[in-house]
SEMITI-546171 format. One record per residue (C-alpha): residue number from 1; x, z, y; residue in one letter. Coordinates in Angstrom, 3 decimals, always signed. Each point is the difference from the previous one (the first is absolute). Example, Ala and Ser with C-alpha at 12.3 -4.5 7.8 and 13.67 -1.06 7.14 Angstrom:
! residues 2
n, u, w, v, res
1, +12.300, +7.800, -4.500, A
2, +1.370, -0.660, +3.440, S
END
This chain:
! residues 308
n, u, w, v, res
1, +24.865, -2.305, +26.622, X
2, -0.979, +0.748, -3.529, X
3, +0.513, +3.540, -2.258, X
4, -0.172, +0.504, -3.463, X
5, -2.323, +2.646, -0.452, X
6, -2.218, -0.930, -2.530, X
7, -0.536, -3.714, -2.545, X
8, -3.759, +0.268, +1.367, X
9, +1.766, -1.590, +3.390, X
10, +1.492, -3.442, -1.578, X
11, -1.220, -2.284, -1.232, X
12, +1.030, -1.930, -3.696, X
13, +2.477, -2.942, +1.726, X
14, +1.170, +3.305, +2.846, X
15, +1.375, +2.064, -3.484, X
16, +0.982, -2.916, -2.108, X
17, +2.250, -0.935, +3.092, X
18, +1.117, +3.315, +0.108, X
19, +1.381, -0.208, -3.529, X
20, +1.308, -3.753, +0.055, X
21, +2.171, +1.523, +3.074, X
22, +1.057, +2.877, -2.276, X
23, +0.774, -2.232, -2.894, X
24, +2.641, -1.615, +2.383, X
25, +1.138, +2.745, +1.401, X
26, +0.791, +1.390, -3.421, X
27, +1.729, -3.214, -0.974, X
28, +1.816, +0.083, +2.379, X
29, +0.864, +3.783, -0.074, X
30, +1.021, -1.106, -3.943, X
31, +2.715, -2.897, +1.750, X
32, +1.596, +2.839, +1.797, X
33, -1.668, -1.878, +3.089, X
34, -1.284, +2.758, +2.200, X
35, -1.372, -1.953, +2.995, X
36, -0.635, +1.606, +2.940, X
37, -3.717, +0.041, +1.072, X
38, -0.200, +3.403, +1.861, X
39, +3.397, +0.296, +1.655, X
40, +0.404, +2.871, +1.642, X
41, -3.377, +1.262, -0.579, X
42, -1.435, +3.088, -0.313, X
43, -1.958, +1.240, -2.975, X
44, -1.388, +3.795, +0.144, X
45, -0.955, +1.720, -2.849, X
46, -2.395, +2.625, +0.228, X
47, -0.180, +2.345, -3.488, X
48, -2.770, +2.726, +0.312, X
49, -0.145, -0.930, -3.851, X
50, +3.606, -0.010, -1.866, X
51, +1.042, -2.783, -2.386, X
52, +3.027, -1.324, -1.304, X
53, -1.032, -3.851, -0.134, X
54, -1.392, -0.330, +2.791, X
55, +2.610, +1.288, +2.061, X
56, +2.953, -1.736, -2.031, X
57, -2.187, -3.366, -0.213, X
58, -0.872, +0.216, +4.108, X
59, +3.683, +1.392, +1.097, X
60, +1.480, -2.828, -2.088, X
61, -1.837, -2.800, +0.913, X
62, -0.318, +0.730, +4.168, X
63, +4.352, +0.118, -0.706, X
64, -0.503, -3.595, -1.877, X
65, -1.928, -1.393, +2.533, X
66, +3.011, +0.828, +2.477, X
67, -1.771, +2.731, +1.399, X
68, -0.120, +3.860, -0.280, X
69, -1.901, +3.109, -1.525, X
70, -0.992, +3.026, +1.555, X
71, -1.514, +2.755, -2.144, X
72, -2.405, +2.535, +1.614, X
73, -0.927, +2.734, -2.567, X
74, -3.331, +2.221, +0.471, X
75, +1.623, +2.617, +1.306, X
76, +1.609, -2.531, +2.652, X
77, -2.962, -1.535, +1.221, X
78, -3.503, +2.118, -1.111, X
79, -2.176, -2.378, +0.830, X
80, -3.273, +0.964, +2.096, X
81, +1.149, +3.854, -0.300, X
82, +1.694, +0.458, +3.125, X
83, -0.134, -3.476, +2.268, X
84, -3.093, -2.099, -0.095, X
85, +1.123, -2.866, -2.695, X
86, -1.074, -2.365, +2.735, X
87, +2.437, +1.254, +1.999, X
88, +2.509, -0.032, -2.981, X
89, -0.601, -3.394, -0.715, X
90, -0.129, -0.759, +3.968, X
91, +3.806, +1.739, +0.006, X
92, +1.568, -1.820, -3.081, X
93, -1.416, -3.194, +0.172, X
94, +1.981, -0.390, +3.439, X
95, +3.058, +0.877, -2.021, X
96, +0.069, -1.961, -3.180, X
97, -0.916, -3.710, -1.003, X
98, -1.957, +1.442, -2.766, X
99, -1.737, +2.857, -2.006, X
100, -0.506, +1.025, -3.687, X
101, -2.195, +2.879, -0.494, X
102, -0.405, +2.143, -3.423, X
103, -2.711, +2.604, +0.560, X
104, -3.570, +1.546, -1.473, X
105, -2.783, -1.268, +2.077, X
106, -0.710, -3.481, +0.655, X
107, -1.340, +1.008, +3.410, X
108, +3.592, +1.037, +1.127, X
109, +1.301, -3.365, -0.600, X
110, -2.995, -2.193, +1.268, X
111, +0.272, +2.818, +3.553, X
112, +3.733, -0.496, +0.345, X
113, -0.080, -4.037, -0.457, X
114, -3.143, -0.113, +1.910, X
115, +2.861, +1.219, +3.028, X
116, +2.608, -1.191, -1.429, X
117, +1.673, -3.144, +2.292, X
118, +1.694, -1.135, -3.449, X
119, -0.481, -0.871, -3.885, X
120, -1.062, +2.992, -1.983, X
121, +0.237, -0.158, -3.619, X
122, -1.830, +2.202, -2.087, X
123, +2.925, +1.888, -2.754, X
124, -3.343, +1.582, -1.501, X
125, -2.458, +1.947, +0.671, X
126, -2.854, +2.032, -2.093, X
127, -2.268, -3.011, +0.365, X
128, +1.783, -2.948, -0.560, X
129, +4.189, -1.376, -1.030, X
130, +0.633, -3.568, +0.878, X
131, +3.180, -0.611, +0.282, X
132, +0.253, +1.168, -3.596, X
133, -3.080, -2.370, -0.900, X
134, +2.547, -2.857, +1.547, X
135, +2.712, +0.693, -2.355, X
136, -3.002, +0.353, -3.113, X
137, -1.270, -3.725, +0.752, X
138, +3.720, -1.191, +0.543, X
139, +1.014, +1.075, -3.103, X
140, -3.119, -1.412, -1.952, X
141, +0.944, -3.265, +1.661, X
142, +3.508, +0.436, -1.689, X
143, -1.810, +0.640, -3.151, X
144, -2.394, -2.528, -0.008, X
145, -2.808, +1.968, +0.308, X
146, -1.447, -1.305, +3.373, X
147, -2.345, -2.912, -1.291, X
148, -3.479, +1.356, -0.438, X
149, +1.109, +3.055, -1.709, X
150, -1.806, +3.015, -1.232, X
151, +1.440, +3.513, +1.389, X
152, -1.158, +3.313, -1.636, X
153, +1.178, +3.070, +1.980, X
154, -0.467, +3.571, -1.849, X
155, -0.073, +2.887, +1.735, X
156, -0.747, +2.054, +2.565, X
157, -2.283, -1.144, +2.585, X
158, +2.664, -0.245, +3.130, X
159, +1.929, -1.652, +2.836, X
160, +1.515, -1.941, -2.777, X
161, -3.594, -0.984, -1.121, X
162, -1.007, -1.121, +3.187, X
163, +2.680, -1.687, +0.944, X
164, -0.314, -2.482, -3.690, X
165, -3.936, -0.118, +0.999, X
166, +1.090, -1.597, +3.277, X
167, +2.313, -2.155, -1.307, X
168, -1.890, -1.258, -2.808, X
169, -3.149, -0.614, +2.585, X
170, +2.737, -1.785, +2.806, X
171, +1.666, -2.446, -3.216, X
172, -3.916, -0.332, -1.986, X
173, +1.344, +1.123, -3.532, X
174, -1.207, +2.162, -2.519, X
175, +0.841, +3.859, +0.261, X
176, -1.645, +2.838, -2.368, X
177, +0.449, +3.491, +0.990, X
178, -0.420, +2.449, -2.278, X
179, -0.232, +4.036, +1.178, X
180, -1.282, +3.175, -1.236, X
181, -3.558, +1.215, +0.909, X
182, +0.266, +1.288, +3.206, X
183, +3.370, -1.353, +1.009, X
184, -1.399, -3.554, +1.335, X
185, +1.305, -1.692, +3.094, X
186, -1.069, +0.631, +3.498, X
187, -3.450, -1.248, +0.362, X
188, +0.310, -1.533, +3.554, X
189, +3.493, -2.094, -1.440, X
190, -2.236, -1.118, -3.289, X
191, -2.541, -1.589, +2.751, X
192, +2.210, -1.535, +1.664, X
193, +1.331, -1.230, -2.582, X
194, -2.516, -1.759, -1.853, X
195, -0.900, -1.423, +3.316, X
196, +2.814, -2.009, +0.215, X
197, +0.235, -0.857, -3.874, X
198, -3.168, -1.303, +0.705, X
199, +1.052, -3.219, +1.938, X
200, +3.284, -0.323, -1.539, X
201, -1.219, +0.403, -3.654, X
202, +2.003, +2.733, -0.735, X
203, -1.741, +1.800, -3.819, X
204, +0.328, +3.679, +0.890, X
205, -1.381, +2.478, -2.773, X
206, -0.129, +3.735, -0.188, X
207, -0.430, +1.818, -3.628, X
208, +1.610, +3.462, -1.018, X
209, +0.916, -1.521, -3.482, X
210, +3.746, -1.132, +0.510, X
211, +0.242, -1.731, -3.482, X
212, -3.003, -2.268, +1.261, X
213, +1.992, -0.563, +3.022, X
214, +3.350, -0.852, -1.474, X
215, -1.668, -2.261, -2.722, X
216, +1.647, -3.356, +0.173, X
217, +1.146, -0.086, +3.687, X
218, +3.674, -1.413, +1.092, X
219, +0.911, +3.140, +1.791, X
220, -0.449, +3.998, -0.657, X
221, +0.763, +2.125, +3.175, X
222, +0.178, +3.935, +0.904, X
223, +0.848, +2.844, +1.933, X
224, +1.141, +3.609, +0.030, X
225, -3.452, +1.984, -1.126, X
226, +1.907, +2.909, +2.541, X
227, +0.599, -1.504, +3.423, X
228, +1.823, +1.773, +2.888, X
229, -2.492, +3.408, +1.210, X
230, -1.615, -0.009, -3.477, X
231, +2.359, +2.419, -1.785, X
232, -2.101, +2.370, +0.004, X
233, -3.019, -2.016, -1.686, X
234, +3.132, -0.986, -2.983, X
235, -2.020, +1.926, -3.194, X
236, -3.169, -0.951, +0.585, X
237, +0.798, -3.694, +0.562, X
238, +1.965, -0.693, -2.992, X
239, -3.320, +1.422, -1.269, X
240, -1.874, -2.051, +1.424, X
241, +2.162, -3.000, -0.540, X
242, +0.403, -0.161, -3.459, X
243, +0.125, -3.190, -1.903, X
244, +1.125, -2.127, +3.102, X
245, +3.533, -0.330, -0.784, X
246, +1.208, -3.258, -0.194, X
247, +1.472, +0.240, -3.573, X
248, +1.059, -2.500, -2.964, X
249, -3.458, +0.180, -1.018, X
250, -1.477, -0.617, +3.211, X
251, +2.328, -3.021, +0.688, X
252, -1.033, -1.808, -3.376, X
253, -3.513, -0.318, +1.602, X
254, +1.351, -2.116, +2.858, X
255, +1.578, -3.611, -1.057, X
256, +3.316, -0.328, -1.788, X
257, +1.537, -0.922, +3.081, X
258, -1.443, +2.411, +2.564, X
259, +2.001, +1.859, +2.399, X
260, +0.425, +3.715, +0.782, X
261, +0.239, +1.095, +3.812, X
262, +0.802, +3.258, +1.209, X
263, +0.686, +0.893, +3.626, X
264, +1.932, +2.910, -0.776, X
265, +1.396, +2.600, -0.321, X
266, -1.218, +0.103, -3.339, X
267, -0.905, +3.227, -2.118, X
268, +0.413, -1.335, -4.084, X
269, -2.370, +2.326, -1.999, X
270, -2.465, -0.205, +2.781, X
271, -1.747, -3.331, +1.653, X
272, +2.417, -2.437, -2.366, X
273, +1.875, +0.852, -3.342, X
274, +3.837, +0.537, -0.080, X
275, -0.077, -3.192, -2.407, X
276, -2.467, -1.833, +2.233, X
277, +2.066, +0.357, +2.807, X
278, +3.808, -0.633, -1.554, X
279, -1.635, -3.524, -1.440, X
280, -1.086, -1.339, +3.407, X
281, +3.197, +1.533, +1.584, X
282, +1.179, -3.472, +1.037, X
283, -3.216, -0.939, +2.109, X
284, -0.903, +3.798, +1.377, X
285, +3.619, +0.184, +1.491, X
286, -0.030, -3.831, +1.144, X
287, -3.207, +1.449, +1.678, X
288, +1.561, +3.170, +1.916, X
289, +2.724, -2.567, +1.064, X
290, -2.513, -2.291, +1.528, X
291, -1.014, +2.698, +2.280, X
292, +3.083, -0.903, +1.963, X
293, -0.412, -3.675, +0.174, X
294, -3.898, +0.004, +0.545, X
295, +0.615, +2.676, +3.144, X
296, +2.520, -2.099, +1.065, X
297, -2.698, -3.028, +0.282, X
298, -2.305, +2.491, +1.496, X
299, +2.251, +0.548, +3.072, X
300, +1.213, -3.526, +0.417, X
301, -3.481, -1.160, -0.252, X
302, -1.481, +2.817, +2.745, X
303, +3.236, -0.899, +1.795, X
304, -0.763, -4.026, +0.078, X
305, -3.902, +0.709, +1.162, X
306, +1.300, +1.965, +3.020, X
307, +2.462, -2.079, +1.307, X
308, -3.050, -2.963, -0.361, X
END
């Protein structure tokens, strides 16, 4: 049995095969041809953290799949703050064929799979978003952005961060990441990152000048500056961060063709430019849509390994 916890556990052919399966999923999805992998399954979805796509994307595609949703808010479940969350996961993993979890610490996730007698798939956590990294790649594929390209991501130093750092390590393509003094990604993550870039060739590079970053790559990437818990850290951030949003100007730096990803939701004025933004429309929206079909080859691929 396999989870999806973290890129750092598959390897390059495990997540390429993971987003072939998607791509026919989502052809098929396009045909009208909802095929049934996980009839009569299970999937529980376990929101400490809200979010619109992920629910929408995860309730959809469990229903697509022939199965069904169940939604567990935080004040339905509260992980570790009354039961053990080994005993959690002991309880619902009896119940269900599978669980998504959307919560802070990486810890709780890695605990509550670690007892868990099904998939778990990680809906994000403070360290690290996958499943969203799935739908990033699929859409560059759609693109044609997937041979040897060069990714910049500007920004804040985050789960978003990591989660492109593992990726880019995993596939062994070029990734610049440009943050603010003091707002660099997690140390321990950076190690282990350039540990694996190291044998698959992956060019990893870390500067705090985003125009050097974006200069001539294939695809510009961000985040919110303000995630969920920072609110009250708002001034002094968009302090700190100015001159990283992705604007007209900063675009003209990467090649004519280049790409603009955003994982949203998306605050114009902020991390990417109101114009920025409306002139990538087409590829940031094909993006949020691909979280549906890229979770949906997520849970048919966990699925396959555990019936092997």
């Amino acid at each position: 049995m396999r989870h999806f916890l973290t890129l750092k556990d598959f390897t390059k052919d495990e997540i390429l095969e993971i987003v072939s399966l998607a791509q026919k999923i989502k052809a098929q999805t396009k045909q009208r041809k909802f095929v049934p992998y996980l009839e009569h399954q299970t999937l529980a979805m376990i929101f400490e953290k809200s979010s619109t796509r992920t629910r929408v994307s995860f309730e959809t595609g469990i229903y697509q799949l022939g199965g069904v949703g169940l939604f567990l808010s935080s004040a339905d479940t509260q992980l570790g703050r009354g039961e053990p969350i080994k005993d959690t996961a002991r309880v619902i993993s009896r119940m269900v064929d599978m669980v998504m979890i959307r919560t802070f610490e990486q810890s709780k996730i890695e605990e509550f799979a670690n007892f868990s007698k099904v998939p778990v798939i990680n809906g994000l956590t403070d360290s690290y978003h996958p499943v969203q990294l799935m739908a990033d790649y699929m859409t560059m594929i759609e693109h044609n952005k997937d041979k040897d390209p060069v990714v910049a991501y500007v920004g804040d130093g985050n789960n978003m961060t990591h989660s492109w750092l593992m990726l880019a390590a995993k596939l062994g393509f070029e990734l610049r990441v440009a943050t603010p003094k003091g707002y660099e990604c997690d140390p321990e993550i950076v190690a282990d990152t350039l540990r694996i870039a190291s044998k698959s060739g992956a060019k990893i590079t870390f500067t705090n000048d985003p125009k050097m970053a974006v200069q001539g790559c294939d695809v510009v990437t961000t985040d919110t500056w303000i995630s969920m818990g920072q609110e009250d850290e708002k001034e002094e951030r968009l302090k700190v961060f100015e001159g990283y949003m992705v604007d007209e100007s900063m675009m003209s730096l990467a090649k004519k063709d280049a790409i603009f990803l955003h994982c949203l939701p998306a605050y114009r004025g902020y991390e990417v430019s109101e114009e920025t933004l409306e002139k990538h429309e087409d590829v940031i929206f094909s993006e949020a849509e691909n979280r549906l079909h890229a979770q949906k080859g997520i849970m048919v691929w966990l699925d396959s390994k555990r019936e092997s």
